[in-house]
Phi, psi and omega in degrees: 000123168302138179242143186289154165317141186221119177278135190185118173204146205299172145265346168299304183293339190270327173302328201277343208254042171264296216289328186282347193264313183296315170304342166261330157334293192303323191280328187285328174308336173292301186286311168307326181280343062066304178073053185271147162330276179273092219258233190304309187279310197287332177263023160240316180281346156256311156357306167287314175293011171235355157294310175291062204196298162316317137340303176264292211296323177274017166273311184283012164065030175262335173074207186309109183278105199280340161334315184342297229277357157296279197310342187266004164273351177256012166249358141309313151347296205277355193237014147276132180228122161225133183276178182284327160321295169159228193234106177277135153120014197269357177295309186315294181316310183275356182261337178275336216257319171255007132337303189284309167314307179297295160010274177292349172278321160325320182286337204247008200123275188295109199266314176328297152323301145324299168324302172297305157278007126268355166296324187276333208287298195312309160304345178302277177335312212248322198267323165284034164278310186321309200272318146335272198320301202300328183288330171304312192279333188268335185209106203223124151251150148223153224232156212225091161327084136296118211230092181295158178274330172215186193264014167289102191317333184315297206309299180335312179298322184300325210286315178252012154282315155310340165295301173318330200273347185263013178056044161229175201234136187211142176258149180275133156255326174220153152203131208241163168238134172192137169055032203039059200210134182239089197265154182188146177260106193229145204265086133324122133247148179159176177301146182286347170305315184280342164282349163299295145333290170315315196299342184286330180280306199295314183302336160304300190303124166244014118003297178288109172265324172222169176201000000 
C-alpha cells in the first residue's frame, strides 16, 4: 500500500527562510536603487538559496554547507567588468558574497547576526559612498590619450604646464611617434573640478587632435 506524500514544514523553518527573504530584500533595494547589475530579485534569491542550502545541510547532520560559498563566487565573477577606464561591479560582487553569508546565518538560525550584518552592510553602502564621493572629488585620477597633429615634443610640454597652471599633478606613462604624430599617455590627479577645467583647455588646442 502506498502511503500519500505528506508535505511539512516547520514555523522554525518558514522564519528562517522569512528572515533571509527580508534581509536580502534590503540589501538588494540599495543595489536596485542603485541601477546595479544584481539588484532586487537576485540578492534575495541568493540569500535564500543559501539559506536553504543551510538548512539541508544541518538537516543532514552536516552543520554548514561550506560549499555555498564556491558557487556564490562564480556569480561574483559575473557582475564584475573591465574596461579601458577601469574595473566595475567589484561592490556588487561584494554585496552577493554577504549576502550569501546573511543567507546562512539565517539558515542557521542565528537572527541576531543576520540583522546585524545587514544593518552594518547598509551603513557600509549608503553613508560610505558619501565620504567615497567626497574623496573621489578631492582626489581624482585621470588618465589622458594624447594624440598631437604633428610631432613637436613642445606641444607635450606646453599640454603639462597647463596641467600644473589647473593645480593639478601629472605623470608621463607612455610617449610615442606613429604616423608623424606625436602621441603620450599621461596620468592627471588632482580635484575633479579642475580636471573638468582642463578638459576644457585642452579642447581650445588645436594642437591636439584627440585626447
Amino acid at each position: 500500500m502506498n502511503l500519500p506524500l505528506q508535505f511539512q514544514i516547520t514555523n522554525d523553518e518558514l522564519l528562517k527562510i522569512g528572515f533571509a527573504v527580508f534581509c536580502g530584500g534590503l540589501l538588494g533595494l540599495e543595489r536596485q536603487y542603485k541601477n546595479k547589475t544584481a539588484g532586487f530579485r537576485t540578492i534575495i534569491l541568493i540569500s535564500l538559496g543559501s539559506a536553504l542550502f543551510t538548512m539541508v545541510a544541518q538537516e543532514a547532520g552536516l552543520g554548514v554547507n561550506i560549499n555555498v560559498i564556491t558557487g556564490i563566487g562564480f556569480i561574483g565573477a559575473g557582475v564584475v567588468f573591465k574596461d579601458n577606464i577601469g574595473v566595475s561591479g567589484l561592490t556588487t560582487a561584494a554585496v552577493i558574497w554577504v549576502a550569501a553569508a546573511i543567507g546562512m546565518a539565517s539558515g542557521a538560525g542565528d537572527y541576531p547576526l543576520a540583522l546585524t550584518s545587514t544593518v552594518i552592510t547598509l551603513l557600509v553602502l549608503l553613508l560610505f559612498s558619501l565620504l567615497e564621493r567626497y574623496i573621489d572629488n578631492k582626489h581624482h585620477d585621470k588618465l589622458y590619450e594624447l594624440v598631437f597633429i604633428t610631432a613637436d615634443y613642445d606641444n607635450l610640454v606646453l599640454v603639462e604646464s597647463i596641467v600644473k597652471t589647473h593645480s593639478l599633478k601629472s605623470i608621463r606613462r607612455q610617449v610615442n611617434k606613429r604616423e608623424d604624430c606625436l602621441k603620450a599617455s599621461i596620468l592627471v590627479t588632482g580635484s575633479k573640478k579642475h580636471i573638468a577645467d582642463l578638459d576644457k583647455k585642452l579642447l581650445e588646442m588645436q594642437q591636439l587632435k584627440s585626447f
